[in-house]
NUNU-868938 format. One record per atom (N, C-alpha, C): residue in one letter; residue number from 1; chain; atom name; x, y, z. Coordinates in Angstrom, 1 decimal, decimal comma, always signed. Atoms other than C-alpha are relative to their C-alpha. Layout:
<sites>
   rest    nr   kette   atom        x        y        z
      A   NUM       A     CA        X        Y        Z
...
</sites>
This chain:
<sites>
   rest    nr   kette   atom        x        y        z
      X     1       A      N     +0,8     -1,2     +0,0
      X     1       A     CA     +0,0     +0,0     +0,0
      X     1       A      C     +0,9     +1,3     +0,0
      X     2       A      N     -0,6     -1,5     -0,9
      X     2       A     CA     +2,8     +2,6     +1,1
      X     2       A      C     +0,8     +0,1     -1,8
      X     3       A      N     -0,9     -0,2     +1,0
      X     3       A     CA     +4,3     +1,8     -2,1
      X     3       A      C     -1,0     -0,2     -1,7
      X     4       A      N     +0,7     -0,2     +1,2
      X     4       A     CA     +1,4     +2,4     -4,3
      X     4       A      C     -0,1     +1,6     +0,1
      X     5       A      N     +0,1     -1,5     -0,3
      X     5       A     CA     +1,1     +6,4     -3,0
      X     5       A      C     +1,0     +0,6     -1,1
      X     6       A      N     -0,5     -0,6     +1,1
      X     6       A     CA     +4,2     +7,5     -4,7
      X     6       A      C     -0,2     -0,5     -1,4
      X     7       A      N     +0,2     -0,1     +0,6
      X     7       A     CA     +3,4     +5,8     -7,7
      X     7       A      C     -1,2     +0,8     -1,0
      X     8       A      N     +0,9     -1,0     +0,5
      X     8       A     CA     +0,0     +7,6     -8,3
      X     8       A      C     -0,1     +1,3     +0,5
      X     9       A      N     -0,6     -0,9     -0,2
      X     9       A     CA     +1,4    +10,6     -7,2
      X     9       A      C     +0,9     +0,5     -1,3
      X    10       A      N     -0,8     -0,4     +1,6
      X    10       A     CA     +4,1    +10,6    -10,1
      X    10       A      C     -1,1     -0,3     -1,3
      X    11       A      N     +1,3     -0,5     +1,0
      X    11       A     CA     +1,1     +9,6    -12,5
      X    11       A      C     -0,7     +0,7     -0,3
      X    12       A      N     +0,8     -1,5     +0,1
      X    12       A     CA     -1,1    +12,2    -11,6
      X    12       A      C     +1,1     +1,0     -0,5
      X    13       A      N     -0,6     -1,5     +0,1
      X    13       A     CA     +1,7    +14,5    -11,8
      X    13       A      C     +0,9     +0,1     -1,7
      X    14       A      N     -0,4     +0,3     +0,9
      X    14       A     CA     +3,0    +13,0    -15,1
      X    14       A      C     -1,4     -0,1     -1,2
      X    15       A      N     +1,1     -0,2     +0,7
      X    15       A     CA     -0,5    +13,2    -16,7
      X    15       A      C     -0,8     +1,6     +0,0
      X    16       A      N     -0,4     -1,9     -0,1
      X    16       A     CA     -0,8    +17,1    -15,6
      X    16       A      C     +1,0     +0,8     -0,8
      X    17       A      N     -1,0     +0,0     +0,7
      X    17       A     CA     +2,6    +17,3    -17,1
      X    17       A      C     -0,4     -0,1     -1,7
      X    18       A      N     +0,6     +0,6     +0,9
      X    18       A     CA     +1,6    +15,8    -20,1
      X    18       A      C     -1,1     +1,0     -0,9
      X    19       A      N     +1,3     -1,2     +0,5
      X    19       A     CA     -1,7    +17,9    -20,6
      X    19       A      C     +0,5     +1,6     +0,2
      X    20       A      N     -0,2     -1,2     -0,1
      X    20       A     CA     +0,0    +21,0    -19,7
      X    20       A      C     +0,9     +0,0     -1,7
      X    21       A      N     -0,5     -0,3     +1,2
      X    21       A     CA     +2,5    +20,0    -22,8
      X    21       A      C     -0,6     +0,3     -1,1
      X    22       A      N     +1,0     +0,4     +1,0
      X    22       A     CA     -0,2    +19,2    -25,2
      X    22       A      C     -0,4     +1,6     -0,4
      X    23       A      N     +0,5     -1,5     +0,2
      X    23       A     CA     -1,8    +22,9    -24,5
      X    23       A      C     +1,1     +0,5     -0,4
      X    24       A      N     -0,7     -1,7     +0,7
      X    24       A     CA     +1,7    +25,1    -25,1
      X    24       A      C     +0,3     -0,7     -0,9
      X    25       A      N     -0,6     +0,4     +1,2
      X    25       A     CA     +2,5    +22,7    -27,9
      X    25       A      C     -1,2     +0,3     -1,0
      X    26       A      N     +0,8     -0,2     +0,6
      X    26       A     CA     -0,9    +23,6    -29,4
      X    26       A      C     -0,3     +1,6     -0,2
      X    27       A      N     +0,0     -1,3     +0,5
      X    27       A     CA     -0,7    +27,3    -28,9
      X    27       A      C     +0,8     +0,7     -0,6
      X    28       A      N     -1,1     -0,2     +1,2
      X    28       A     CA     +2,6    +27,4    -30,3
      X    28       A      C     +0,1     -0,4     -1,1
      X    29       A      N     +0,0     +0,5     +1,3
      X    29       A     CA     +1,7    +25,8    -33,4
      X    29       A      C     -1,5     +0,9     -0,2
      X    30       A      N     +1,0     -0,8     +0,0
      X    30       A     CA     -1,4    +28,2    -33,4
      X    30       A      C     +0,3     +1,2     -0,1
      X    31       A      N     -0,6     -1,1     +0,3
      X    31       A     CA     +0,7    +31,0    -33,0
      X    31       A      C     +0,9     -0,2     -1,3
      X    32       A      N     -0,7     +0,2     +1,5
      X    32       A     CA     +3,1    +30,0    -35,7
      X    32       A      C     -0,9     +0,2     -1,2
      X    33       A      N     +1,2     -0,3     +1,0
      X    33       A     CA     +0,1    +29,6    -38,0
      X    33       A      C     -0,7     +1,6     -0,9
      X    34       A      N     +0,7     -0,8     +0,2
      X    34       A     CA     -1,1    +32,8    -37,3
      X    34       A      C     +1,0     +1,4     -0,5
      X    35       A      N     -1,3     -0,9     -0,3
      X    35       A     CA     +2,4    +34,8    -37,5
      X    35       A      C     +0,9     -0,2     -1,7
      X    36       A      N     -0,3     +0,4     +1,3
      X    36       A     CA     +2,9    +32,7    -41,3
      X    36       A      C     -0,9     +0,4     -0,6
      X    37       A      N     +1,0     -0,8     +0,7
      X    37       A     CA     -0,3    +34,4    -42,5
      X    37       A      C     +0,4     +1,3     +0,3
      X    38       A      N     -0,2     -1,7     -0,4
      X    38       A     CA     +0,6    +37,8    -41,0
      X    38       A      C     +1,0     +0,0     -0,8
      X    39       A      N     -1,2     +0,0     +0,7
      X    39       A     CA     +3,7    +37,7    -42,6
      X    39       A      C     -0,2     +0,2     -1,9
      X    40       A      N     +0,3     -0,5     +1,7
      X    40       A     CA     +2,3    +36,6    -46,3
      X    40       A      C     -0,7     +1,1     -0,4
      X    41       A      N     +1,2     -1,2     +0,2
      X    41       A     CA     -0,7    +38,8    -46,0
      X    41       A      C     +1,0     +1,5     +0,2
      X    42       A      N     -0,6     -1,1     +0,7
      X    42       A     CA     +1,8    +41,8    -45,4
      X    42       A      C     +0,8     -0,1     -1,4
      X    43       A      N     -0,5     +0,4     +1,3
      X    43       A     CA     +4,0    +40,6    -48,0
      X    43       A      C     -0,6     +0,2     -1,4
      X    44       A      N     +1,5     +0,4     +1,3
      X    44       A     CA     +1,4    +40,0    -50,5
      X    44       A      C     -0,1     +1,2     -0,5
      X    45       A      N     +0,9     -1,4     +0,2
      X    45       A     CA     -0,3    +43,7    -49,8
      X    45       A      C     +1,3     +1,0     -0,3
      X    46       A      N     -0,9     -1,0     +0,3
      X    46       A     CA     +3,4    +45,2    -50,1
      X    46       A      C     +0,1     +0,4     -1,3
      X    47       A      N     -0,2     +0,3     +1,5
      X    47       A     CA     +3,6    +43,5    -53,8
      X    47       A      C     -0,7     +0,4     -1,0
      X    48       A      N     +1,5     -0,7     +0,9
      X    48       A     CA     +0,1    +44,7    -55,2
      X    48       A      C     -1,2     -0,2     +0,8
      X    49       A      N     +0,8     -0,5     -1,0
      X    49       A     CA     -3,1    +45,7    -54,2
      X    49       A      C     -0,6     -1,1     +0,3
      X    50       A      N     +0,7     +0,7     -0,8
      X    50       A     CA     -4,9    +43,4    -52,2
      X    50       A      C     -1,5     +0,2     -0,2
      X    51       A      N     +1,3     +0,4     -0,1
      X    51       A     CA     -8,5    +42,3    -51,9
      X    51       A      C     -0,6     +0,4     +1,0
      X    52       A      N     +0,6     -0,1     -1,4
      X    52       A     CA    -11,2    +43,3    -49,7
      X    52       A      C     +0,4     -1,0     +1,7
      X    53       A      N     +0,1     +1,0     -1,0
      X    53       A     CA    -10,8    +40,0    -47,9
      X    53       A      C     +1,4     +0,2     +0,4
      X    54       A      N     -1,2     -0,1     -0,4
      X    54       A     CA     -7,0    +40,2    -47,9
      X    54       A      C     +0,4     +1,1     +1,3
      X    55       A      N     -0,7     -1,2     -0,8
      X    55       A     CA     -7,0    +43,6    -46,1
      X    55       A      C     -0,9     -0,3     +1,6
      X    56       A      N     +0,4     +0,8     -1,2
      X    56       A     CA    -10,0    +42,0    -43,6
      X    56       A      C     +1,1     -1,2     +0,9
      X    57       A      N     -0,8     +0,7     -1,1
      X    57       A     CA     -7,9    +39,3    -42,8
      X    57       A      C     +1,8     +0,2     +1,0
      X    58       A      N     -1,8     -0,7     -1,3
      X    58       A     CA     -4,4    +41,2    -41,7
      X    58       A      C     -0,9     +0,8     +1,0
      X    59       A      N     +1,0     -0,8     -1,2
      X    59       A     CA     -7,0    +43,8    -40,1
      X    59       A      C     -0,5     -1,0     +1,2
      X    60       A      N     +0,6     +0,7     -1,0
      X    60       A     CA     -8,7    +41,0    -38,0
      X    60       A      C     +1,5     -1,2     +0,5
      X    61       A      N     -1,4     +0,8     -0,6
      X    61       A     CA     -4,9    +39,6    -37,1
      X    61       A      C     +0,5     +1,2     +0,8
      X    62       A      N     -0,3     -1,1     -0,7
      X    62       A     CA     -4,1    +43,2    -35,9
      X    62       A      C     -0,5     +0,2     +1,0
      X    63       A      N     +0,8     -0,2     -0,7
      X    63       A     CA     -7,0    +43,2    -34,2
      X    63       A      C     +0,3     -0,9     +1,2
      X    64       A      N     -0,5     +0,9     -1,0
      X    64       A     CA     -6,0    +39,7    -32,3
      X    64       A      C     +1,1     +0,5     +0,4
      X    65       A      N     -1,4     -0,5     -0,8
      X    65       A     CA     -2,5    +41,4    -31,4
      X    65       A      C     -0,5     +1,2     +0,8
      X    66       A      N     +0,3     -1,4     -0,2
      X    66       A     CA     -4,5    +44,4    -30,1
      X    66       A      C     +0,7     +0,9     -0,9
      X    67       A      N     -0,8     -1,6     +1,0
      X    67       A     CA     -3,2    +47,1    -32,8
      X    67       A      C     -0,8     +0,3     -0,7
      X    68       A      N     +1,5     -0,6     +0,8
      X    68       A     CA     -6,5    +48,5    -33,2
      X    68       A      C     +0,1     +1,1     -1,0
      X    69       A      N     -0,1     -1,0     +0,9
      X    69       A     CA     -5,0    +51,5    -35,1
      X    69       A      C     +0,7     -0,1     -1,6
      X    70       A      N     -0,7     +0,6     +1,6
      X    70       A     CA     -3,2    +49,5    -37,6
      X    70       A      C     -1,5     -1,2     -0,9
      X    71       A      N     +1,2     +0,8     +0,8
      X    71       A     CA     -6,2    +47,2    -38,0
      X    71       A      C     -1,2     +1,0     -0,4
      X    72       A      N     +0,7     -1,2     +0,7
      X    72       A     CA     -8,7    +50,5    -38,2
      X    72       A      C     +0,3     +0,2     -1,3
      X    73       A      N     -0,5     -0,7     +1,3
      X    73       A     CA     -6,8    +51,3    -41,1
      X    73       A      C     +0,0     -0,8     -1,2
      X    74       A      N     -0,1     +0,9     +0,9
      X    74       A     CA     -6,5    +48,0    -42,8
      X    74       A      C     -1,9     -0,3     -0,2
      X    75       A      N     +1,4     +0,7     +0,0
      X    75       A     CA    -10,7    +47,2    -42,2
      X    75       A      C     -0,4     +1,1     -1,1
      X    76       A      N     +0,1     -0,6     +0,7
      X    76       A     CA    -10,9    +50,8    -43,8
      X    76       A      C     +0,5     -0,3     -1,7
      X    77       A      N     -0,5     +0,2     +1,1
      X    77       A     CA     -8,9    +49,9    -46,9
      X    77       A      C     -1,0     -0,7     -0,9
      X    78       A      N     +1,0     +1,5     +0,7
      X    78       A     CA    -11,2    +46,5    -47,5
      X    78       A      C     -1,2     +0,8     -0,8
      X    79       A      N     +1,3     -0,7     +0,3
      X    79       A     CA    -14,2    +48,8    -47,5
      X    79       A      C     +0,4     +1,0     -1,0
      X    80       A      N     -0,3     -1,0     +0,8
      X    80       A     CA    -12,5    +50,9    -50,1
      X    80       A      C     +0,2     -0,9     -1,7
      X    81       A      N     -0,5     +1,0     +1,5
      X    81       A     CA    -11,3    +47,8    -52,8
      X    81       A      C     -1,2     -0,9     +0,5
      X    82       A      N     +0,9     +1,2     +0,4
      X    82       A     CA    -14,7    +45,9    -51,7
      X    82       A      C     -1,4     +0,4     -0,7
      X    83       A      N     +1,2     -0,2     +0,4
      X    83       A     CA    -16,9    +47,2    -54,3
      X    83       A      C     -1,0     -1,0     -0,2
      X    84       A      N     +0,9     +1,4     +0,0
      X    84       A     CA    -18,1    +43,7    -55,4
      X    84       A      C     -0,4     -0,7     +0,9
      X    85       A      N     +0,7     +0,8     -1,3
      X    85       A     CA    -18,4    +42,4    -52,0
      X    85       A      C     -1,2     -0,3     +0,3
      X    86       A      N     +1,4     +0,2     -0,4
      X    86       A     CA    -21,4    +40,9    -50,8
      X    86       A      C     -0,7     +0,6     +1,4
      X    87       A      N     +0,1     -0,8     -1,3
      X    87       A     CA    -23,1    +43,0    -48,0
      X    87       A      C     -0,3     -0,9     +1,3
      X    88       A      N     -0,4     +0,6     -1,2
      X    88       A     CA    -22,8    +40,2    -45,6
      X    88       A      C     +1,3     +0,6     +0,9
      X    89       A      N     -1,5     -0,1     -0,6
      X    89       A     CA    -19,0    +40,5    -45,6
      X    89       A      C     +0,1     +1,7     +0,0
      X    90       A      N     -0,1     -1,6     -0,6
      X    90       A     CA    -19,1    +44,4    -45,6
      X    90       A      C     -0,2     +0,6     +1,2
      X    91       A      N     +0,8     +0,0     -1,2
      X    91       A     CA    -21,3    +43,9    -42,6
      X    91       A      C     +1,0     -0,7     +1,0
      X    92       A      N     -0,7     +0,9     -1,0
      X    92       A     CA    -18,7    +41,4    -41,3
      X    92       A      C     +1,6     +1,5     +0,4
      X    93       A      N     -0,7     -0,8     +0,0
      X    93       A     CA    -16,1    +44,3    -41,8
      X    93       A      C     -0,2     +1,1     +0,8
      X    94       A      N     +0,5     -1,2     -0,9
      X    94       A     CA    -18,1    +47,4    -40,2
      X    94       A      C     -0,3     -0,7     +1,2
      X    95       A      N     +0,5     +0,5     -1,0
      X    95       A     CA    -18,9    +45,1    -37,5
      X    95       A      C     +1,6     -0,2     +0,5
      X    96       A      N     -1,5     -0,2     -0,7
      X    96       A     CA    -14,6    +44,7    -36,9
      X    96       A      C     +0,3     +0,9     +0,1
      X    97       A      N     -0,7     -1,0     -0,5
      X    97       A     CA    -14,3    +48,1    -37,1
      X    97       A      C     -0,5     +0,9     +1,2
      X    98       A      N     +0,9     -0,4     -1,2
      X    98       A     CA    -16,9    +49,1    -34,6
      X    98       A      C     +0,6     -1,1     +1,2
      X    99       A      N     -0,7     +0,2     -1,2
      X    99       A     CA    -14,8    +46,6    -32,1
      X    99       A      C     +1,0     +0,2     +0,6
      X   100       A      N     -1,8     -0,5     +0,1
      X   100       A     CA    -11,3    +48,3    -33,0
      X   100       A      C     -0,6     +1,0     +0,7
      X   101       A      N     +0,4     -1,5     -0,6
      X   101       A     CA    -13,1    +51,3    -32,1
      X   101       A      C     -0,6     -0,1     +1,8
      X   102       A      N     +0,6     +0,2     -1,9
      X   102       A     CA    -15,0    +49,7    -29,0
      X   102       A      C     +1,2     +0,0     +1,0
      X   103       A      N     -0,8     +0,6     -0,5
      X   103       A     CA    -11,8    +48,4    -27,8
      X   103       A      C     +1,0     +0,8     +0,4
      X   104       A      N     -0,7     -0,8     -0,3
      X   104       A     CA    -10,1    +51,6    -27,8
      X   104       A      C     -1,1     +1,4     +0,7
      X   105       A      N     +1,2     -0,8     -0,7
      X   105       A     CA    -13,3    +53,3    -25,8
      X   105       A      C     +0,0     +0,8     -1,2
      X   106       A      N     +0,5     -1,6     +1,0
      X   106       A     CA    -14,4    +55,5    -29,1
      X   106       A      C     -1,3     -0,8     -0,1
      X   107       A      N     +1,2     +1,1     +0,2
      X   107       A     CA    -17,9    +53,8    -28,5
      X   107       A      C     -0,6     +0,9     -0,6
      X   108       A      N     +1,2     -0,6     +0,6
      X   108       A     CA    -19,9    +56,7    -30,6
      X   108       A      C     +0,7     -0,7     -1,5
      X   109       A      N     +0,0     +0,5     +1,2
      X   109       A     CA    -17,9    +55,7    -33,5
      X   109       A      C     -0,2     -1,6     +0,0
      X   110       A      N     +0,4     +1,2     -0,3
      X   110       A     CA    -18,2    +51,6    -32,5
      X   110       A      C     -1,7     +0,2     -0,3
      X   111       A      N     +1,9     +0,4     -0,2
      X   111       A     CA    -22,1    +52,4    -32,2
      X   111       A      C     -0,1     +0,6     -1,9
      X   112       A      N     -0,1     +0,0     +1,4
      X   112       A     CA    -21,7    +53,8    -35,9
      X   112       A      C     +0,0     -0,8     -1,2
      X   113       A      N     -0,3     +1,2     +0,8
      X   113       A     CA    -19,7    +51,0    -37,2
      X   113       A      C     -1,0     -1,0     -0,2
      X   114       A      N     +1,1     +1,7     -0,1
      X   114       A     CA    -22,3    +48,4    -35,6
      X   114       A      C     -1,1     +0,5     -0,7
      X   115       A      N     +1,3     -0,3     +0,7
      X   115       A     CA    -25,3    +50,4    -37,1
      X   115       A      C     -0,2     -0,5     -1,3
      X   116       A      N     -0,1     +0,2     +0,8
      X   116       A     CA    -23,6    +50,5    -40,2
      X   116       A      C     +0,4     -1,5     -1,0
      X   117       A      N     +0,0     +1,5     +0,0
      X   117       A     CA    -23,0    +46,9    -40,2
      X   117       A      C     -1,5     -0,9     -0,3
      X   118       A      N     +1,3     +1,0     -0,4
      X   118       A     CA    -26,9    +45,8    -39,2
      X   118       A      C     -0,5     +0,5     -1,4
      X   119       A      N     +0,9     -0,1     +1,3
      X   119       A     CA    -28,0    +48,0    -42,3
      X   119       A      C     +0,3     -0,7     -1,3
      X   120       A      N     -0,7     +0,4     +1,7
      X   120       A     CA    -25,5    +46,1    -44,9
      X   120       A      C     -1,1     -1,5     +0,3
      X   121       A      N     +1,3     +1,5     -0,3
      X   121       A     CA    -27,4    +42,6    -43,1
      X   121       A      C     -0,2     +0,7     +1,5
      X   122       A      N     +0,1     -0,1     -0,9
      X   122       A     CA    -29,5    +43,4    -40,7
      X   122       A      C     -0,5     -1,3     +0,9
      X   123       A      N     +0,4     +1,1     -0,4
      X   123       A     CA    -30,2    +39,9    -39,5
      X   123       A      C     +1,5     -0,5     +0,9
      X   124       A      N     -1,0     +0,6     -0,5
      X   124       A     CA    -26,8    +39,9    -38,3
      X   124       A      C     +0,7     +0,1     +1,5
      X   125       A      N     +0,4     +0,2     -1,1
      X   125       A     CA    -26,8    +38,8    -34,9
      X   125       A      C     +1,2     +0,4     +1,1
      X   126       A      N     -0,9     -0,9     -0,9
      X   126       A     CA    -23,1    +39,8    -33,1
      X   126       A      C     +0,3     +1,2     -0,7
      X   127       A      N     +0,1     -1,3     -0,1
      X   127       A     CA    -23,1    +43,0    -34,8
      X   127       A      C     -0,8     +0,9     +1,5
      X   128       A      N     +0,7     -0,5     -0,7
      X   128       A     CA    -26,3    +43,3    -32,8
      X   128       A      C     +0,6     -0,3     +2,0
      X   129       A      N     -0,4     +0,2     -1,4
      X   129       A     CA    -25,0    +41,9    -29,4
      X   129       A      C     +1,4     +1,3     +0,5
      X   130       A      N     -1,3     -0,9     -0,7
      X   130       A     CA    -21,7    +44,0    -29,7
      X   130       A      C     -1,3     +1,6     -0,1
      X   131       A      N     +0,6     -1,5     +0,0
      X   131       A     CA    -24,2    +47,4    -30,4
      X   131       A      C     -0,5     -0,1     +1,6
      X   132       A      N     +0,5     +0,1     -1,1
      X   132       A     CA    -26,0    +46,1    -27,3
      X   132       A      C     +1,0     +0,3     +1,7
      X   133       A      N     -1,1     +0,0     -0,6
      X   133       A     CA    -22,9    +46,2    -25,4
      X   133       A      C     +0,4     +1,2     -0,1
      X   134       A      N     -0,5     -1,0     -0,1
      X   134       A     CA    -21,6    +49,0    -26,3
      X   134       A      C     -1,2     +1,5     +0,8
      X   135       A      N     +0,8     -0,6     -0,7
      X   135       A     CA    -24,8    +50,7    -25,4
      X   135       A      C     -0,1     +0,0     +1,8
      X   136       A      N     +0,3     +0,1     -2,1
      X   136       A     CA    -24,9    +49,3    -21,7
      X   136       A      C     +1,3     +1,0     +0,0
      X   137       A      N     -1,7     -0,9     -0,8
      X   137       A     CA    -20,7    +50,6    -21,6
      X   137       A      C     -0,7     +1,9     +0,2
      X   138       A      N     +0,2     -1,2     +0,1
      X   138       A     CA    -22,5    +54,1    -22,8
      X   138       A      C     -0,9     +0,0     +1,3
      X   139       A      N     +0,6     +0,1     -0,8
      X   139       A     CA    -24,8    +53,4    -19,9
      X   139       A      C     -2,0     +0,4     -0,8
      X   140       A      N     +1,0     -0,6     +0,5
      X   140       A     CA    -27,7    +54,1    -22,2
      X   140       A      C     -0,8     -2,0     -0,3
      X   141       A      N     +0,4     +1,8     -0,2
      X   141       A     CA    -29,8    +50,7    -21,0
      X   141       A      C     -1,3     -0,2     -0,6
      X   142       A      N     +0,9     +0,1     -0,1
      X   142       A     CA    -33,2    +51,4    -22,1
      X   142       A      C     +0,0     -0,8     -1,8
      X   143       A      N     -0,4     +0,4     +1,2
      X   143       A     CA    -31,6    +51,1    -25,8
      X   143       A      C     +0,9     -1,3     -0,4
      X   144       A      N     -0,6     +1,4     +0,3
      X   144       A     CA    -29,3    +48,2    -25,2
      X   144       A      C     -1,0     -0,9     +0,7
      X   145       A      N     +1,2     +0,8     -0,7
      X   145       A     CA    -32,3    +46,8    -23,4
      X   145       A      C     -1,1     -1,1     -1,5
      X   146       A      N     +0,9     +0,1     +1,3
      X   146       A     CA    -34,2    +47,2    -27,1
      X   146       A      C     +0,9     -0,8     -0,5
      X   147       A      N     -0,5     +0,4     +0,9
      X   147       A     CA    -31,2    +46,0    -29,1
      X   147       A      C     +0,4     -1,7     +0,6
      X   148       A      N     +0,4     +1,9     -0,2
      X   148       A     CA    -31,0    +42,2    -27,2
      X   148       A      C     -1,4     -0,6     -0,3
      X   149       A      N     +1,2     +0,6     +0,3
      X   149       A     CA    -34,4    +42,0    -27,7
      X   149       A      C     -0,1     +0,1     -1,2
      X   150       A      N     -0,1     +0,2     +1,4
      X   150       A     CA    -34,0    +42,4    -31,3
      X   150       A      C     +0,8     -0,9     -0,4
      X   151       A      N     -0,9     +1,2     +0,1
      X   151       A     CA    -31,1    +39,6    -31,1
      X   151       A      C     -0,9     -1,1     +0,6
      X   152       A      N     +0,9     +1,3     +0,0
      X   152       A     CA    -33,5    +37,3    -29,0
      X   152       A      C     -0,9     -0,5     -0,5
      X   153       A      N     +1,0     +0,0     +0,5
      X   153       A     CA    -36,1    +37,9    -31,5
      X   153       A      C     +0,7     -1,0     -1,4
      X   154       A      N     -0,5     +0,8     +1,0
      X   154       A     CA    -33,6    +36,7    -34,2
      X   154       A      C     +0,7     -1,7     +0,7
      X   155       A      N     -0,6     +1,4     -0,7
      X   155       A     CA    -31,7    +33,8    -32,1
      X   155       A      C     -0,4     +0,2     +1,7
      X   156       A      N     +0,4     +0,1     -1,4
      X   156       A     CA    -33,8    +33,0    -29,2
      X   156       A      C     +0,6     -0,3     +0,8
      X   157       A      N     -1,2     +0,6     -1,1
      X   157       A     CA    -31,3    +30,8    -27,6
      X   157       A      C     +1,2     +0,9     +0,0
      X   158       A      N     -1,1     -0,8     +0,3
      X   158       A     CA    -28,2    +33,7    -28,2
      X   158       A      C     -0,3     -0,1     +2,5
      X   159       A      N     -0,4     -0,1     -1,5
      X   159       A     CA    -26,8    +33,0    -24,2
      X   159       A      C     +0,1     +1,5     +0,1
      X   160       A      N     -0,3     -1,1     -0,3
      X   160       A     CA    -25,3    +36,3    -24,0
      X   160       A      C     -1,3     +1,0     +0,0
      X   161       A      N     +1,5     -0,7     -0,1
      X   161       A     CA    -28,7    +38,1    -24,7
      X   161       A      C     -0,5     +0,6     +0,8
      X   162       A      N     +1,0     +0,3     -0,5
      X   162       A     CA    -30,6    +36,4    -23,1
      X   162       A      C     +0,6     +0,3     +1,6
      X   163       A      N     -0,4     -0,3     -1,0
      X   163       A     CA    -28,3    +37,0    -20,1
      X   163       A      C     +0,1     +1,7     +0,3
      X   164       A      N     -0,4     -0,9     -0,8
      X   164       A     CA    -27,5    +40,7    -20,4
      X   164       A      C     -1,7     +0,7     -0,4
      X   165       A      N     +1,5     -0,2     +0,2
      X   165       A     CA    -31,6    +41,1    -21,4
      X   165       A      C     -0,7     +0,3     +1,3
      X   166       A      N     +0,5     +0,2     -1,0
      X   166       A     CA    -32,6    +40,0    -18,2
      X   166       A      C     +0,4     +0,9     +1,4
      X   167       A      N     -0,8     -1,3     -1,7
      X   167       A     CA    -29,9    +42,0    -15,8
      X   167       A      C     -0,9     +1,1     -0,8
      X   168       A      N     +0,4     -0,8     +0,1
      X   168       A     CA    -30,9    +44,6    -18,0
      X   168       A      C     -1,8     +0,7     +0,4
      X   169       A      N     +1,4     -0,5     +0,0
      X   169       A     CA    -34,7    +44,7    -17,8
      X   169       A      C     -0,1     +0,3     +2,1
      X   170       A      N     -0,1     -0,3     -1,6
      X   170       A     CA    -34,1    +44,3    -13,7
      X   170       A      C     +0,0     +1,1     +0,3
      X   171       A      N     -0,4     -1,6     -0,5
      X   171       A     CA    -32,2    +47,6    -13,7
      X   171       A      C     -1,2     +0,8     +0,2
      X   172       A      N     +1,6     -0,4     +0,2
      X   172       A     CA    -34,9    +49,0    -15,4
      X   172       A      C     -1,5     +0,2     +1,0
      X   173       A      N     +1,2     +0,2     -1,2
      X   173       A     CA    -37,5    +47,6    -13,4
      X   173       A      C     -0,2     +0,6     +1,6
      X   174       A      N     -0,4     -0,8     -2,0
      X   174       A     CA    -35,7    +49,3     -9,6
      X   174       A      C     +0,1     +0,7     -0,6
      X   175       A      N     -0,5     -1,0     +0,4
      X   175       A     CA    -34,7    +52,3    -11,4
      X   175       A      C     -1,6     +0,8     +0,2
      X   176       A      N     +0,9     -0,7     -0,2
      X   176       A     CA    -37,4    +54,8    -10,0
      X   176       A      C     -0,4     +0,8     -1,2
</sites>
């Protein structure tokens, strides 16, 4: 018995081990990935002009590094070379740039971006959760109140919503 302890001791601690490798070996091959696309995608855009989607996807890599001012700039470009685009993906773009903007507290232009987003699709559902958001940060709840309930009307089950729906209608409801 005394000499079964240490062994499941070093297995637990060798299966912790183990699963701890697994994860940095999985975010360092995730980072690599992402650091071999940043790389071509500047590359590429140095060589000739780029595509809507091209300048989206360095912008939305800038954006994962936090370098909202270099991704502002690149989301802006897309929306300049995406004549042809489909107003989904225009919507997916005004919707990144209203988070660059969120993310650097400029939430009147974020509430902009996201409007301008819902009008390219307005069925599009985290545009509307981030508008709703940004609204509570503005403290303006009666309107981010309206805009989850226009996301639970589209995706009933949307968790987030349905969660800040409900704090919010509370407020609401004590607020004299």
């Amino acid at each position: 018995m005394t000499d079964t302890l240490p062994v499941l001791y070093l297995s637990g601690l060798l299966v912790i081990l183990v699963g701890l490798g697994v994860f940095v070996l999985s975010q360092v091959l995730k980072a690599r990935r992402l650091e071999n696309s940043f790389a071509k995608l500047q590359e590429k855009l140095k060589k000739e002009k780029g595509s809507a989607q091209d300048y989206y996807q360095l912008g939305s890599i800038y954006l994962d590094k936090k370098l909202y001012v270099q991704s502002i700039n690149l989301f802006q470009k897309a929306l300049k070379v995406g004549d042809d685009v489909e107003p989904e993906n225009i919507a997916l773009i005004y919707n990144a740039l209203g988070f660059a903007y969120f993310a650097q507290e400029q939430y009147d232009l974020a509430i902009r971006n996201y409007k301008e987003a819902l009008k390219r699709y307005p069925d599009y559902v985290i545009a509307l959760n981030n508008l709703g958001n940004v609204y509570e940060k503005k403290q303006l709840i009666s309107q981010a109140v309206e805009v989850y309930g226009q996301t639970l009307a589209l995706d009933p089950d949307n968790k987030t919503a349905k969660r800040r729906f409900n704090s919010l209608q509370k407020r609401l409801v004590e607020t004299p």
